[in-house]
C-alpha positions in Angstrom: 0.0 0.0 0.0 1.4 3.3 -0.9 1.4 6.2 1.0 2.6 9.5 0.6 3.1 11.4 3.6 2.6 15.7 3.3 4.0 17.9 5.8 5.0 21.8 7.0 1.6 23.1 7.1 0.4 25.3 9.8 -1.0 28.7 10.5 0.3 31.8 9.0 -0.4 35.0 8.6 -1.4 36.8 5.6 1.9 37.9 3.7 3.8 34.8 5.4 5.2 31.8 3.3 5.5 28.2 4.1 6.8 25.0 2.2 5.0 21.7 2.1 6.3 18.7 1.7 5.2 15.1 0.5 7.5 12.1 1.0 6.3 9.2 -1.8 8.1 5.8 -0.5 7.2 2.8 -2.2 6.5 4.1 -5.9 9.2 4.9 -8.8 8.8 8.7 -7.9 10.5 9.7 -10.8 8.2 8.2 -13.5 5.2 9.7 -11.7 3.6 13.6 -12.0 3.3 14.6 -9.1 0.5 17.2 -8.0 -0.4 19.6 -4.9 -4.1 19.7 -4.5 -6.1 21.6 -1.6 -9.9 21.8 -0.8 -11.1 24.6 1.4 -14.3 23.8 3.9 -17.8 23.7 1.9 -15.8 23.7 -1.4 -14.4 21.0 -3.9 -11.0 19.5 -3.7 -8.9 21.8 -6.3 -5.7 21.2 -8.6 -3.0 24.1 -7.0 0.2 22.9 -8.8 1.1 19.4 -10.7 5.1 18.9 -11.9 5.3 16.0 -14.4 8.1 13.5 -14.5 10.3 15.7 -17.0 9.9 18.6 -14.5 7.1 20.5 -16.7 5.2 22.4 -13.9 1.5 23.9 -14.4 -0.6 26.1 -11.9 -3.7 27.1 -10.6 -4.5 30.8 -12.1 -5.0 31.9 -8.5 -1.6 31.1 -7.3 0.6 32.1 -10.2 3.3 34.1 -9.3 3.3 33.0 -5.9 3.8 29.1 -5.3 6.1 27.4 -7.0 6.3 23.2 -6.9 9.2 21.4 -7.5 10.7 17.8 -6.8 13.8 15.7 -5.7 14.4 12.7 -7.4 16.5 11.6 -4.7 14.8 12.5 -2.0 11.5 10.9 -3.4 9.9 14.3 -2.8 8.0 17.1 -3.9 7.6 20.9 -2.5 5.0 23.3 -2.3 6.9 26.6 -1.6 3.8 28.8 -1.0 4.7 33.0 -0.7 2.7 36.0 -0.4 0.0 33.8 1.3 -3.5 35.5 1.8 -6.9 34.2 3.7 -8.7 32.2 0.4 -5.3 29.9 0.8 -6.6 28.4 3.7 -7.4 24.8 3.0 -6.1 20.9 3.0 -3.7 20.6 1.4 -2.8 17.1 -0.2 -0.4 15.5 -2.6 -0.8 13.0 -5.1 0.6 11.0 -7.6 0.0 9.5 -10.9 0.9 7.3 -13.6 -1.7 5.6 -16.2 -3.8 3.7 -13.7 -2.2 4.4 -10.6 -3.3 7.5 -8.9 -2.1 7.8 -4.9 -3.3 10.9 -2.3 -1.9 11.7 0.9 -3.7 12.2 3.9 -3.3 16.2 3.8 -2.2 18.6 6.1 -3.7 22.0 7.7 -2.6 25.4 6.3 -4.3 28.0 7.9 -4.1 31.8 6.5 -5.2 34.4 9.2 -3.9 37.5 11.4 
């Protein structure tokens, strides 16, 4: 059973940064796209960032210019450097990854944006 396992969320305030973090043991991470998603309370789960195996990255309009994703093949894992944070960034925030059939999710973790 894979699991991936996010961390370094937490509550900010607005203007702050963090950088999440999602371990993937157990797959062949570097044939895999790997994707932030978040989902805020009362809304639907949302695509924030994905970064394909070749390193191709693709955002979420609303967080252009301001997150950037990125992975290390030897580490297994993939970041979520998140800047200029503001209240609508509050969510859960999970990784996943995918390959043809296989599609694995993290259990998510808690970034809250407030003063």
């Amino acid at each position: 059973q894979v699991q991936l396992v996010e961390s370094g969320g937490g509550l900010v305030q607005p203007g702050g940064s963090l950088r999440l973090s999602c371990v993937a043991p157990g797959i062949i991470f570097s044939i895999y796209t790997m994707g932030w998603y978040r989902q805020a309370p009362g809304k639907q789960r949302e695509l924030v960032a994905i970064i394909t195996s070749g390193g191709s990255t693709n955002y979420a309009d609303s967080v252009k210019g301001r997150f950037t994703i990125s992975r290390d093949y030897a580490k297994n894992t993939v970041y979520l450097q998140m800047n200029s944070l503001n209240v609508e960034d509050t969510a859960v925030y999970y990784c996943r990854a995918q390959r043809l059939q296989s599609d694995y999710w993290g259990q998510g973790t808690q970034v809250t944006v407030s003063s």
